[in-house]
C-alpha positions in Angstrom: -15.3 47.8 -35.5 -15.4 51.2 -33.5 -19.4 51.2 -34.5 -19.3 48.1 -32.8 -17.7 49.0 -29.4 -19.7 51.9 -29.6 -22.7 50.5 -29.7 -22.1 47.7 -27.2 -20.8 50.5 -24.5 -23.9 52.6 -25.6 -26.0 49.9 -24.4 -24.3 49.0 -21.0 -24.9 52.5 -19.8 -27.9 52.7 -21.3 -28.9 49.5 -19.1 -27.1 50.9 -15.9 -28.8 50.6 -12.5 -27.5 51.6 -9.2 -27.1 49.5 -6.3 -26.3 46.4 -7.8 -23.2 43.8 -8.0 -20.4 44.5 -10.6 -19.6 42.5 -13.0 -17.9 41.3 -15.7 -18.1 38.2 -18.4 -16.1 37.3 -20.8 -15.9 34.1 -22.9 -13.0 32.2 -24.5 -13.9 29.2 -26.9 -11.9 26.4 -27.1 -11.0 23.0 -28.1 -11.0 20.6 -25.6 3.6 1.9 -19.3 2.7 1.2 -17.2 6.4 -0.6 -16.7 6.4 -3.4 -13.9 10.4 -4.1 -14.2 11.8 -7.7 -14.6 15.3 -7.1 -14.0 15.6 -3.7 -14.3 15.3 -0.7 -12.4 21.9 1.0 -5.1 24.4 -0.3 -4.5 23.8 -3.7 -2.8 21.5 -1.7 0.6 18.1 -2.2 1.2 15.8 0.2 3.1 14.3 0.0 6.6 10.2 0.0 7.0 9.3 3.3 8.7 6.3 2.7 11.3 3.6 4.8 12.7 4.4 5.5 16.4 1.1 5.5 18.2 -0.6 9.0 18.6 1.5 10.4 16.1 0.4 9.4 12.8 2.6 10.9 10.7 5.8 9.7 12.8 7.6 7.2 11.5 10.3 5.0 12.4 13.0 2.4 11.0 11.3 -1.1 10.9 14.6 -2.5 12.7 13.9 0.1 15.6 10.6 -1.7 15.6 11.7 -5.2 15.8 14.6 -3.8 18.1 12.6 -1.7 20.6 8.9 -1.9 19.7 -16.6 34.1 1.4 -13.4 36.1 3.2 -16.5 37.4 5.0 -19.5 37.2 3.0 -19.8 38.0 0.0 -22.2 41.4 -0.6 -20.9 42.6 -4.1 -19.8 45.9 -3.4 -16.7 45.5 -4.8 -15.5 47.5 -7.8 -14.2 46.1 -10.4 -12.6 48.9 -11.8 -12.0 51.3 -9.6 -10.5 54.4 -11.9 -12.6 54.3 -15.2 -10.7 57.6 -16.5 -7.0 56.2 -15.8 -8.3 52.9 -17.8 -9.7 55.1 -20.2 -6.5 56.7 -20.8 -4.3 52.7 -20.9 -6.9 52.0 -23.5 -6.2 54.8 -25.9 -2.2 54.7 -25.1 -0.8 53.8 -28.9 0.4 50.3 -29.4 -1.5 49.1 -26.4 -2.3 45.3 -27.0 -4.7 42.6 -25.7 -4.0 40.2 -22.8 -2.2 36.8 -24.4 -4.2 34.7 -25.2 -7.2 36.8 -25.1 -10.5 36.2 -27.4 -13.7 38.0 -27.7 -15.1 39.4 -25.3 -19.4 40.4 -24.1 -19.3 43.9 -22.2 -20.5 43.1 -18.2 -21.7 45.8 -16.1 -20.1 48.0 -13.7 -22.6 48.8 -10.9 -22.6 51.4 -8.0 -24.2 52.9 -5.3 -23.5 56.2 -6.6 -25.9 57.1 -9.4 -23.2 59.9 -10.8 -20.2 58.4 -10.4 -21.9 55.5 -12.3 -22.9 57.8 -15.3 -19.0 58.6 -15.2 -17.9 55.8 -15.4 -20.2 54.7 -18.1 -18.9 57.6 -20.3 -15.2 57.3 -19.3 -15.7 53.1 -20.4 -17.9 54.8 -23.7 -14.6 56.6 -24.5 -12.0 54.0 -23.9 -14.4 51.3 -25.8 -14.8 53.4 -29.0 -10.9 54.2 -28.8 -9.6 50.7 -28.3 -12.4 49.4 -31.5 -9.4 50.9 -33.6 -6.4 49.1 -32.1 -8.0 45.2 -31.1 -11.4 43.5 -31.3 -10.7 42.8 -27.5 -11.9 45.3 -25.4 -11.6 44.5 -22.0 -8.6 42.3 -22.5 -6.6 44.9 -23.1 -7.5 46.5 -19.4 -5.3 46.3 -16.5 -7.0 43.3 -14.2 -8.7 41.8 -17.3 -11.1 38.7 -16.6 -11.4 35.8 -19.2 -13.3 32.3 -18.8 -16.4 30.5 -19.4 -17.3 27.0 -20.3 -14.6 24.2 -20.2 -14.2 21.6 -22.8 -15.7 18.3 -21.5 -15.5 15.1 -23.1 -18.3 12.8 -24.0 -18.6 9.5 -25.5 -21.1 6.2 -27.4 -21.0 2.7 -27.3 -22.1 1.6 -30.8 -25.2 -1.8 -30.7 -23.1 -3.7 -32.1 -20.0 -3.6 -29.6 -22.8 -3.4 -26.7 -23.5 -6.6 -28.3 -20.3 -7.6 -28.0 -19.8 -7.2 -24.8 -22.4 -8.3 -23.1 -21.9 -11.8 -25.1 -18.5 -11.9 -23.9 -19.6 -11.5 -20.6 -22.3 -14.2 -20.3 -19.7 -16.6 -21.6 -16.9 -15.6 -19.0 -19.8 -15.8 -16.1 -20.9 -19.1 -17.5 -16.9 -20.4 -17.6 -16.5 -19.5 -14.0 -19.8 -21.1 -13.2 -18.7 -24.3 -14.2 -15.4 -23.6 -12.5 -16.8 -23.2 -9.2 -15.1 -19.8 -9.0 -18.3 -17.6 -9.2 -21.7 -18.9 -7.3 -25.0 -18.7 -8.2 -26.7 -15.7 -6.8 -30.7 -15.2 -5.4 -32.4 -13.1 -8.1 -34.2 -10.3 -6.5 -38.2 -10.3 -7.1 -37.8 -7.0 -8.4 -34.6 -6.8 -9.8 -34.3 -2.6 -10.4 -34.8 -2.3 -6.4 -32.0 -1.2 -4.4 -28.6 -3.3 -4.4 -28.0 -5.4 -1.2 -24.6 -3.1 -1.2 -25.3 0.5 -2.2 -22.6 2.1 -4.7 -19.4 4.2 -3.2 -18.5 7.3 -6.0 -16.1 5.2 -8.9 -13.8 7.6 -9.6 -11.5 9.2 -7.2 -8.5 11.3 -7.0 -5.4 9.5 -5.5 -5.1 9.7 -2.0 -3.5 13.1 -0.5 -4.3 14.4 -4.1 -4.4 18.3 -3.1 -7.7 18.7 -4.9 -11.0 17.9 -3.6 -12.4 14.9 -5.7 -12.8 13.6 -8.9 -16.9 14.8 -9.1 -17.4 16.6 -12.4 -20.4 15.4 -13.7 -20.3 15.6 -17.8 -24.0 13.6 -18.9 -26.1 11.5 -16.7 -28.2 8.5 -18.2 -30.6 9.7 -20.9 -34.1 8.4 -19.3 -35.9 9.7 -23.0 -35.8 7.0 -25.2 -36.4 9.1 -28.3 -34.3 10.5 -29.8 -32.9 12.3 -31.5 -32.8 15.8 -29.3 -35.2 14.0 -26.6 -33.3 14.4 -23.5 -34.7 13.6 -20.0 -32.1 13.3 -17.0 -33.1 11.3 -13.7 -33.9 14.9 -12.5 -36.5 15.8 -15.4 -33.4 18.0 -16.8 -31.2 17.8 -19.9 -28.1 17.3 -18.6 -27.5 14.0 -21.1 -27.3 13.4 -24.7 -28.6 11.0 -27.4 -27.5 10.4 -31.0 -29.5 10.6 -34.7 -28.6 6.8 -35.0 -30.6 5.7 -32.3 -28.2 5.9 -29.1 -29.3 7.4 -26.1 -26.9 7.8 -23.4 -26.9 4.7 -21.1 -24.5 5.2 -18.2 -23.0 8.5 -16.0 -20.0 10.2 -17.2 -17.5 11.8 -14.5 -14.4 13.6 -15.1 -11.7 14.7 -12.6 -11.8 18.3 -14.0 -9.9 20.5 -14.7 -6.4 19.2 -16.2 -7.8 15.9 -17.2 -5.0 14.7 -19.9 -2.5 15.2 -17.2 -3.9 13.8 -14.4 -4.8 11.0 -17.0 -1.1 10.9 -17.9 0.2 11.4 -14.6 -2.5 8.9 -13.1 -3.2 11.1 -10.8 -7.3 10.0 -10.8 -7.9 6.3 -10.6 -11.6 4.3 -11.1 -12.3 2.2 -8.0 -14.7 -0.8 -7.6 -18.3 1.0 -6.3 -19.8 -2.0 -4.2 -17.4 -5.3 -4.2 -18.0 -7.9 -6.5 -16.1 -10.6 -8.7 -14.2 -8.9 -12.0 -15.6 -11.3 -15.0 -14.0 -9.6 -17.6 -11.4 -7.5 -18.2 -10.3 -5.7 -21.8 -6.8 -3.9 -22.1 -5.0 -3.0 -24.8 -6.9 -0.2 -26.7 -5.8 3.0 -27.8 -6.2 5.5 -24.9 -5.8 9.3 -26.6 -9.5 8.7 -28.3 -10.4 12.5 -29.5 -13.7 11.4 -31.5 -16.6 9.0 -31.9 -14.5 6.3 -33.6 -16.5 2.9 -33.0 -13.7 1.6 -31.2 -13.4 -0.8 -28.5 -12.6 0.3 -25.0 -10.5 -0.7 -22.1 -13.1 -1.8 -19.6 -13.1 -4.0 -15.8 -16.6 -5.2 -15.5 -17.8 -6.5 -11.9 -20.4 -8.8 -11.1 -21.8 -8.2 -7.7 -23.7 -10.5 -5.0 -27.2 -9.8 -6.1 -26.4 -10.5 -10.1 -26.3 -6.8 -10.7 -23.2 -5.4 -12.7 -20.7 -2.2 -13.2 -19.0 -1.4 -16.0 -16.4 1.0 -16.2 -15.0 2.2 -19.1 -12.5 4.5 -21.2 -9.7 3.3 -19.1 -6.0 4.2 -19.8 -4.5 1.6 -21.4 -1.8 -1.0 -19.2 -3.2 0.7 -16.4 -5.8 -1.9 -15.1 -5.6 -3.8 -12.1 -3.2 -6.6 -11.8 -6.2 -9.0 -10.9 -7.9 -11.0 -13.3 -11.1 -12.6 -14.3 -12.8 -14.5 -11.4 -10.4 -12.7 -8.6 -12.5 -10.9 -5.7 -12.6 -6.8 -5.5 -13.6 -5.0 -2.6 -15.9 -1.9 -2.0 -12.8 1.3 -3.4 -10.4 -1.2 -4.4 -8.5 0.4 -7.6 -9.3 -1.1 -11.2 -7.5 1.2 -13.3 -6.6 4.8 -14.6 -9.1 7.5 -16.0 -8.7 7.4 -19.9 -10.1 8.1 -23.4 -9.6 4.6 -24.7 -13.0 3.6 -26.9 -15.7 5.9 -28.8 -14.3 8.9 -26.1 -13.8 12.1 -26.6 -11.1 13.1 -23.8 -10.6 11.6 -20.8 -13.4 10.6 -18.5 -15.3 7.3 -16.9 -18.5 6.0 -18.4 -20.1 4.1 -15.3 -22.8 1.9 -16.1 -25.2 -0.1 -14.0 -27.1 -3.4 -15.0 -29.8 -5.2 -13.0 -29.7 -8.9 -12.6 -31.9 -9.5 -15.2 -29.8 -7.2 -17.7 -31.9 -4.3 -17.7 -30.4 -0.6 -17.6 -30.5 0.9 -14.0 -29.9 4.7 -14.0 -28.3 4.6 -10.3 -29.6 8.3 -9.4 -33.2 8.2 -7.6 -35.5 11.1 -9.2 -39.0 12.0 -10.5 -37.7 11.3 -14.0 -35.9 8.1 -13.8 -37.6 5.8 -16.1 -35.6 2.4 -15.2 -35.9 2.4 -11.2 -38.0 3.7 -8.6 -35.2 3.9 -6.1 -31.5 5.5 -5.7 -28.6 2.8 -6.0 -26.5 5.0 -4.4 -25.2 4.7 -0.7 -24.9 8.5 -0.5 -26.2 10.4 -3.6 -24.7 13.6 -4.6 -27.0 16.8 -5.6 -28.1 17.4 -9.0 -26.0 21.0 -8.6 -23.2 20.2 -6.6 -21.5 24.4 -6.3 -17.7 23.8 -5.8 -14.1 25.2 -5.9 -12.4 22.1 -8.0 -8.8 24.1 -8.1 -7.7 27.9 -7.9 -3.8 28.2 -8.7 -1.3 31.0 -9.7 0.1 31.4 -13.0 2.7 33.5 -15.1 0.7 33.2 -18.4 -3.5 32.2 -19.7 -4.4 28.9 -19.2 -3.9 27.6 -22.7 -6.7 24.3 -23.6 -5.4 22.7 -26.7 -6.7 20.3 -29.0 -7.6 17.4 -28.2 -5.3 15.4 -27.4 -2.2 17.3 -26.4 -2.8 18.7 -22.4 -3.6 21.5 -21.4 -0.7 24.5 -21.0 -0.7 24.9 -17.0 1.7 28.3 -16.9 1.4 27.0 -13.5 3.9 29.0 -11.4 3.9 30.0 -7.6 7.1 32.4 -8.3 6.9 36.0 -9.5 8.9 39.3 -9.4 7.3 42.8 -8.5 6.1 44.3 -11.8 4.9 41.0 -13.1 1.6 40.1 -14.0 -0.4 37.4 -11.6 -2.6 35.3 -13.8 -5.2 34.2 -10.9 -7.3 31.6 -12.3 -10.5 29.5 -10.1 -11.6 25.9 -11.8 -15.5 25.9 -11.2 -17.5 22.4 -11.0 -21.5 23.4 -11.4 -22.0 27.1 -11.4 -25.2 28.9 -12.5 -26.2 31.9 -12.5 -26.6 33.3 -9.1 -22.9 31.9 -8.5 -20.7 34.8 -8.5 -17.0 34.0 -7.2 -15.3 36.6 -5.3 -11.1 36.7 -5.9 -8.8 38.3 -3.4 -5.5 38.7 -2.7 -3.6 39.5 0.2 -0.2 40.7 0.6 2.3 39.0 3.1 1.5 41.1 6.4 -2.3 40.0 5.6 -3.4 43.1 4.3 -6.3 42.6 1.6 -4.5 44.5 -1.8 -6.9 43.8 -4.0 -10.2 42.0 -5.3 -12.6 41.7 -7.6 -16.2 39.5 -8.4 -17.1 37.9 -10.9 -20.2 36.9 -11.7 -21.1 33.8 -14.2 -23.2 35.2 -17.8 -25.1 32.0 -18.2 -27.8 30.2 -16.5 -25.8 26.9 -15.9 -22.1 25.5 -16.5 -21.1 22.1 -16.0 -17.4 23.0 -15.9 -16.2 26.7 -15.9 -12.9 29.1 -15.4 -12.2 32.2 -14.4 -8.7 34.0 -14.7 -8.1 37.5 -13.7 -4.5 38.6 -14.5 -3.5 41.0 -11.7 -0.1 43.1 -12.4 1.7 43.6 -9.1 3.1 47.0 -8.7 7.5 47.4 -8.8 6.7 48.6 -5.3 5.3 44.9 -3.9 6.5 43.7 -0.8 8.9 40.3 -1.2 7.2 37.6 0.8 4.6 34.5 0.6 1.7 36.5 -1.0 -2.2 34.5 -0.5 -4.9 34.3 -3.3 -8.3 33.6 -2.4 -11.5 32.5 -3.8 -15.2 32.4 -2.4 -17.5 31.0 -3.8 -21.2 29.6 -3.2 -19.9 29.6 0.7 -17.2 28.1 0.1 -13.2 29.2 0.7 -9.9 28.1 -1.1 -6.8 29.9 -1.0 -3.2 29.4 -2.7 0.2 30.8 -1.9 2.9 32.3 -4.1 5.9 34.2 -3.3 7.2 37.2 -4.3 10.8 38.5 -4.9 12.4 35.2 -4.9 13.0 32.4 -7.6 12.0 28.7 -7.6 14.7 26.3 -6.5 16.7 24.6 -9.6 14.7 21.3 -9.9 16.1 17.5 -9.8 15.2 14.4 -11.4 15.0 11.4 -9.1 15.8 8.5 -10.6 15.0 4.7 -9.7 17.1 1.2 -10.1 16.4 -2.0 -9.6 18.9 -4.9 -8.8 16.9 -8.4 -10.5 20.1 -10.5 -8.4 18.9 -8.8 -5.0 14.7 -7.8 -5.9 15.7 -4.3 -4.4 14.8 -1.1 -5.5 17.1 2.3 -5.0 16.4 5.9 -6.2 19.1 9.1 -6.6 18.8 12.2 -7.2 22.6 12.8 -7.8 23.2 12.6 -11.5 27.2 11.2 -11.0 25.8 8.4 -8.8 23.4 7.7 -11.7 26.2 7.7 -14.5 28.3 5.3 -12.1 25.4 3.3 -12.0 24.9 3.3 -15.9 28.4 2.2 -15.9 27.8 -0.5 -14.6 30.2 0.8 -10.9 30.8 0.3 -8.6 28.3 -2.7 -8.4 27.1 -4.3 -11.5 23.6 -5.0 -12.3 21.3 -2.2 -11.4 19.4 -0.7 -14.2 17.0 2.0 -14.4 13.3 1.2 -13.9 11.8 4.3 -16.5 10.3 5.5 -13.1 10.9 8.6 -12.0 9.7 11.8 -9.6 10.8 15.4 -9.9 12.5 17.1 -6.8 14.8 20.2 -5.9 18.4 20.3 -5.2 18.2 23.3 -2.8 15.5 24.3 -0.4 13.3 26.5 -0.7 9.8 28.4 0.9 7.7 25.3 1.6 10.2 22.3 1.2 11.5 19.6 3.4 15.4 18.0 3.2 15.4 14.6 3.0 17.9 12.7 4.7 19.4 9.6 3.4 20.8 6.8 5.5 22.7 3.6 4.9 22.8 0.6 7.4 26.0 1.1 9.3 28.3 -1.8 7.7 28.5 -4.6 10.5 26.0 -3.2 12.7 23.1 -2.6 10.4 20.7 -3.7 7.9 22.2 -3.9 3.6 19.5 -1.3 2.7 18.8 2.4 2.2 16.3 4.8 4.4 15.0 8.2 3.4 13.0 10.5 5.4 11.4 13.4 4.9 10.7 14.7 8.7 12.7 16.5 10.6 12.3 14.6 14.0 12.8 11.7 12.3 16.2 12.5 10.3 17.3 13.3 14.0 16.6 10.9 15.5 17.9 8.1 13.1 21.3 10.0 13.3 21.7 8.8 17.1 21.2 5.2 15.9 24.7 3.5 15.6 23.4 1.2 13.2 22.4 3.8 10.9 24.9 6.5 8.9 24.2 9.6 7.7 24.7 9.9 3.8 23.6 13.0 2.1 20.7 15.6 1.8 19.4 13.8 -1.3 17.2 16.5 -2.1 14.4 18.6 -1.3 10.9 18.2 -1.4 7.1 19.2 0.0 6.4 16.4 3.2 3.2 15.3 3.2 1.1 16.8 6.3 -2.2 14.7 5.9 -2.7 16.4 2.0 -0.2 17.6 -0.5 -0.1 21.1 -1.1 -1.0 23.0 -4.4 0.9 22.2 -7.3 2.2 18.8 -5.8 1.1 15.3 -6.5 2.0 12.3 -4.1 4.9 10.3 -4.1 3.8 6.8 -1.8 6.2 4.5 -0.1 5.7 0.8 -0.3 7.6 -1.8 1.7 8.6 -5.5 0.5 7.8 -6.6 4.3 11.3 -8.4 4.7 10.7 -10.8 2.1 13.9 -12.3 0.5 16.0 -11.4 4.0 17.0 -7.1 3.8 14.0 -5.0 4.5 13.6 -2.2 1.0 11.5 0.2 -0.2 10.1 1.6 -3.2 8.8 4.7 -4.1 7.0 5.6 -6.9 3.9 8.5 -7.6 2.0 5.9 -9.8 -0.8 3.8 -8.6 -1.0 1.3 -11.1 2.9 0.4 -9.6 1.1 0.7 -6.4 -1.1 -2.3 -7.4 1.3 -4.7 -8.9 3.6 -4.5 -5.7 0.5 -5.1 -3.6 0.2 -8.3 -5.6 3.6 -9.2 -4.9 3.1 -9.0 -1.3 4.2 -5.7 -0.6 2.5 -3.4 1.8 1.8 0.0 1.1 2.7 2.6 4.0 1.6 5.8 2.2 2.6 9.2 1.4 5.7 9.9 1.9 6.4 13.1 -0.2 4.9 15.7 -2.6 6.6 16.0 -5.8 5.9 19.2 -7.7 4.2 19.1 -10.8 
């Protein structure tokens, strides 16, 4: 093993050259109810609509005061990325030293200079510490202070057998034919050519729930395979090989997009939801399928399938199971309206959509417009994206490696935005399309703004569809306590995170929903001996827990909002509840006579136009006065979001951010 190490440092200096980018690269392989309550789910109150005032989106008032009253610079690669070779030298040989957790094997990068002979020294200071440490680990670099690790994600990929295409497409002709005759689907002009552009051009399918911190659901796992050889034959709209085919014939017949990274949660937590593309009429729908797929199974899938003015169709596929729209066969969909969850259901191998385009006449349509499409000369696509689409999907702070599992238990987060002086930082950057010359740069900065310490890293392969990077960073005993900022550039553009130093995270809550079936109201608490009065059945009978839930903090902290809780004021006001999450708005409410002041229910992020890192939306949705008292309902989940609408309710929109 020393030979080894010996020979792999031999050759770095050997290949040294001044005046060029350091860098490092390291790889790490790895494996890749919905409940709608019937008489289930406080006391006999309801809550009061907030509204927007104008000017002031994010102001919001009582619906009875309403019906009352009316590249950190750019990026040059100078930066070293170990900055005393000897001292690391001398960690390396220490006895009993051990590899970062988690760590795997590791390919030797460069360290580069503008100093010919400090580079030869620190070529023969790395040559010691590499031959020394090929006794104690297979690791080498691991086991160095500010270690890097990353590489290619695990994405998921998928097949629809002939004979379930089969399938499908019979079941759809007969449901078309059914509404036909029912006079709830009319008969549409065929195009003379059929594979030219749609009269509506197609919106992205896939999205991220709205105030989602994260950018958008955009990772791009296989496009349609325009090669219809096979097997190995792969041609791409854009004459590349970014699609697969199968030995027994199948060659990839629709787009695949992920909302990387963290897909099993956000698939658990349905956080990213599939949308109509262009509005049409849903003539089929299948639910009901096993939705953890982890392997080419020849399953069947839970699918919506729309049917659009011009005859084309959109399938979409691999849904989460119980999480599909609440409308049915023959019911209307417009242009982003939600259809269901992300999921594996189906021949899947982790969570994902598989979008796929028909023209009227049944043929394929590969939507993307490119020198290599074989189905149609032109783009279906309102607005398409590049082929390499560079971008920062996520960066976050953690107290431990990202851990990816196998398939299909989620991914271990270590997510954590509090640390202690003397801990180790695990700084971690979720890329979506990086090649070669896409080196990110990672900074951190201390709470007076001062830049304490950075590092690039540059990508070892020509392309990735999905990569990570995490640099574990051990903060000196002698950190200063505050709100501490990581940073990432890359390929122009800038995200940064926040953590804090020298303080603890608040204790968290759980808050927990009811529902009363005698008054169609919803409550929530966060105080667990109101919840055990109310599993009592006290001091008012007949409110049961819903399953639904959101997490919370019982004490504020850096970052957090109180939320004030208000009953109607008994003879003045309305039987109903009213949270709020704003500060102006808490104190103002107080003033109102026909309001009273309960509690601090708990603490939580507000929403200010996006959640912030580490958050996912909690939405507020309003029955609109139906039944007589005004209430609300709260609830992170979007398939909830769509039964309500259904029921008449009205969505009003984010109203917190719940940590994850």
């Amino acid at each position: 093993m020393a030979g080894t190490n010996y020979r792999r440092a031999a050759a770095f200096c050997k290949n040294y050259r001044p005046h060029c980018r350091s860098s490092v690269g390291y790889i790490r392989k790895s494996l890749y109810a919905r409940t709608k309550p019937g008489g289930t789910g406080v006391a006999q109150k309801t809550e009061p609509t907030p509204v927007r005032s104008r000017g002031s989106p994010r102001q919001t008032f009582p619906l009875s005061l309403r019906r009352n009253h009316e590249a950190h610079g750019s990026f040059d690669g100078r930066i070293a990325l170990w900055r005393n070779v000897a001292s690391i030298a001398r960690e390396a040989i220490r006895p009993g030293a051990k590899p970062v957790r988690g760590a795997r094997s590791m390919r030797l990068g460069e360290i580069r200079t503008g100093n010919t002979r400090s580079g030869k020294l620190a070529c023969l200071a790395l040559l010691a510490a590499t031959v020394a440490l090929g006794a104690l680990s297979t690791t080498v670099q691991a086991a160095l202070p500010g270690a890097v690790r990353g590489g290619a994600a695990p994405l998921p990929t998928d097949e629809i057998t002939p004979a379930e295409r089969t399938r499908i497409d019979t079941a759809i002709a007969r449901n078309v034919d059914a509404l036909l005759q029912a006079g709830r689907l009319t008969a549409f002009t065929p195009k003379l050519a059929p594979k030219s552009a749609p009269l509506v051009p197609l919106q992205w399918p896939l999205r991220l729930v709205p105030g989602h911190p994260e950018k958008g659901a955009r990772t791009i796992t296989n496009f349609v395979d325009n090669d219809p050889a096979y097997p190995n034959q792969l041609r791409d709209y854009n004459c590349g090989a970014r699609t697969y085919d199968q030995a027994n014939g199948y060659n990839h017949q629709g787009t695949d997009i992920t909302a990387y990274p963290f897909a099993w949660r956000k698939m658990d937590n349905e956080e990213a939801i599939v949308v109509a593309a262009a509005p049409g009429i849903i003539v089929m729908k299948e639910d009901g399928q096993f939705d953890r797929s982890c392997a080419l199974n020849m399953q069947p899938w839970n699918a919506v399938y729309l049917r659009h003015a011009d005859g084309s169709m959109t399938w979409y596929g691999h849904l989460k199971a119980s999480s599909l729209t609440s409308k049915g066969t023959g019911e209307w969909v417009q242009t982003g309206e939600f259809l269901g969850v992300m999921g594996s259901s189906g021949d899947s191998t982790g969570p994902h959509l598989h979008f796929e385009v028909h023209a009227s006449d049944g043929s394929l349509i590969d939507p993307f417009g490119g020198a290599c499409n074989g189905f149609n000369t032109e783009s279906w696509w309102a607005q398409q994206r590049p082929y390499n689409e560079p971008a920062i999907d996520l960066i976050m702070t953690g107290d431990a490696p990202v851990e990816f599992n196998a398939c299909p238990t989620p991914e271990i987060e270590h997510r954590n935005a509090y640390f202690q002086p003397g801990q180790t930082v695990y700084l971690t950057a979720f890329l979506t399309d990086q090649q070669r010359a896409n080196a990110s740069v990672f900074n951190v900065y201390t709470p007076n703004g001062t830049l304490f310490d950075t590092t690039t890293i540059s990508s070892d392969v020509d392309y990735y569809a999905a990569s990570y990077w995490q640099w574990s960073l051990s903060l000196p005993t002698s950190a200063p306590a505050g709100t501490w900022r990581f940073e990432v550039v890359f390929n122009g553009q800038k995200q940064s995170v926040n953590f804090q130093l020298g303080t603890v995270e608040p204790p968290r809550v759980n808050v927990v929903e009811y529902y009363a079936a005698s008054l169609d109201h919803y409550f929530m608490t966060a105080f667990t001996d109101e919840e055990a009065k109310l599993d009592a059945g006290t001091p008012i009978a007949g409110w049961t827990r819903t399953a639904e839930s959101f997490p919370a903090y019982s004490t504020n902290g850096a970052g957090l909002s109180t939320v004030c809780r208000f009953f109607g004021t008994p003879g003045l006001g309305v039987n109903s509840h009213f949270y709020t999450a704003f500060d102006f708005e808490c104190a103002a409410v107080k003033q109102l006579a026909g309001w009273t002041f309960e509690a601090n229910a708990f603490y939580i992020a507000a929403d200010v136009a996006q959640c912030p890192a580490s958050t996912r939306p909690v939405y507020r949705l309003y029955n609109n006065g139906m039944g007589g008292d005004p209430n609300h309902r709260y609830t992170t989940r979007w398939p909830v979001i769509s039964d309500m609408q259904a029921d008449g309710w009205v969505l009003e929109g984010v109203v917190f951010c719940a940590p994850l």
